[in-house]
Wavefront OBJ file of the C-alpha trace (Angstrom):
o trace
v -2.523 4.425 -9.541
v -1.567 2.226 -6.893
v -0.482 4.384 -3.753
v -0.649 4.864 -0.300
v -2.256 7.959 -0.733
v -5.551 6.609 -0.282
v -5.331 6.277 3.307
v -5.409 9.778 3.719
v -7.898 10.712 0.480
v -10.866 12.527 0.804
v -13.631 11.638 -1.465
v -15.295 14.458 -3.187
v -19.464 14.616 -3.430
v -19.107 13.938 -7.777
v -21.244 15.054 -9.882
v -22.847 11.871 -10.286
v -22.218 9.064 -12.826
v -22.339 5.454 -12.165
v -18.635 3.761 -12.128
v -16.851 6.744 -11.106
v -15.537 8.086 -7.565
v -13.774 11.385 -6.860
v -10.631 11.673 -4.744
v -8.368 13.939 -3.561
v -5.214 14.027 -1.140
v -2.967 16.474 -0.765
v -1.413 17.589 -4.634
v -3.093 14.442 -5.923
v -6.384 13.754 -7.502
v -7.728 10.360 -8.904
v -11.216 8.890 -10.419
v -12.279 5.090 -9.418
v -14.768 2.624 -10.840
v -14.769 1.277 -7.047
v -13.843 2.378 -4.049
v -10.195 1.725 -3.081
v -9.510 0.679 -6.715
v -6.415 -0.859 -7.007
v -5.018 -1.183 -3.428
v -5.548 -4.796 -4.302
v -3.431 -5.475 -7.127
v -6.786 -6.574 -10.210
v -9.125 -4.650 -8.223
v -10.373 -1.807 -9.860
v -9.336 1.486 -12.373
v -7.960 4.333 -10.684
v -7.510 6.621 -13.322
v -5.108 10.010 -12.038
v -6.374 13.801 -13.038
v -3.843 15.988 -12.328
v -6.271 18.601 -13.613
v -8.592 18.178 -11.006
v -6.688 18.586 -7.502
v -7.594 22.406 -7.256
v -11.546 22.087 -8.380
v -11.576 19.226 -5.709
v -9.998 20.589 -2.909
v -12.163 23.968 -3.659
v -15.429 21.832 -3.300
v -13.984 19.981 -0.360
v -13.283 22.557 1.436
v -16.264 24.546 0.801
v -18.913 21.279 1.585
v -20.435 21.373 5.329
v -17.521 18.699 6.369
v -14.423 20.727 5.148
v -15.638 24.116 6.787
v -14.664 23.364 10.140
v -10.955 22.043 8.493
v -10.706 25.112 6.670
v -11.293 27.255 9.868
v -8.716 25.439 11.765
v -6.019 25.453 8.755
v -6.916 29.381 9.189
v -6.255 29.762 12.589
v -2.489 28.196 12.144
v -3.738 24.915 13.681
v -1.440 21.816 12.377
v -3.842 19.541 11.299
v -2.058 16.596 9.887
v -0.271 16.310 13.482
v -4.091 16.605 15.258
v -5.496 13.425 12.555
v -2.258 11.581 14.192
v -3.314 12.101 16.930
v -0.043 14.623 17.937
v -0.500 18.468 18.821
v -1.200 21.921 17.579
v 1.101 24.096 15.779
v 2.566 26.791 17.533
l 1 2 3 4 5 6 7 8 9 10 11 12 13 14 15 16 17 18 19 20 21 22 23 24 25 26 27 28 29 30 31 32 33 34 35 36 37 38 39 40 41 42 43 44 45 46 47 48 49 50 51 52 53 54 55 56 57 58 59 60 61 62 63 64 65 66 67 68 69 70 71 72 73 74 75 76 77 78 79 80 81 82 83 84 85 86 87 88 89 90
């Protein structure tokens, strides 16, 4: 699943098993034998699991680092302009 999308992935804390990394971004969720699997074309599985965006972004947003995200989102803040460096939302 070669894609930009990586850039702006959040890894999840897996359940863990050797040789496989959680990620989600935005509507899209993906496992990987290594991280950044295939941004170099040979490098890696990433295997996509359309399945699993909502379960992800559930734990993400519940762990100690997506609290303070989720509070923002909640108060109407634009986040993807404040992680590019732009403004709030008004």
């Amino acid at each position: 699943m070669a894609n930009n999308h990586h850039t702006l992935a959040s890894v999840c804390q897996p359940r863990i098993e050797p040789g496989r990394i959680e990620v989600v971004s935005g509507q899209y969720a993906w496992n990987e034998d290594i991280p950044g699997a295939e941004l170099v074309p040979g490098e890696g599985k990433a295997t996509p699991m359309p399945r699993a965006v909502q379960e992800r972004l559930i734990r993400l947003w519940a762990s100690p680092q997506g609290a303070p995200k989720a509070a923002l989102a909640g108060a109407g803040l634009d986040l993807t302009a404040m992680e590019t460096g732009g403004g709030y939302a008004r």
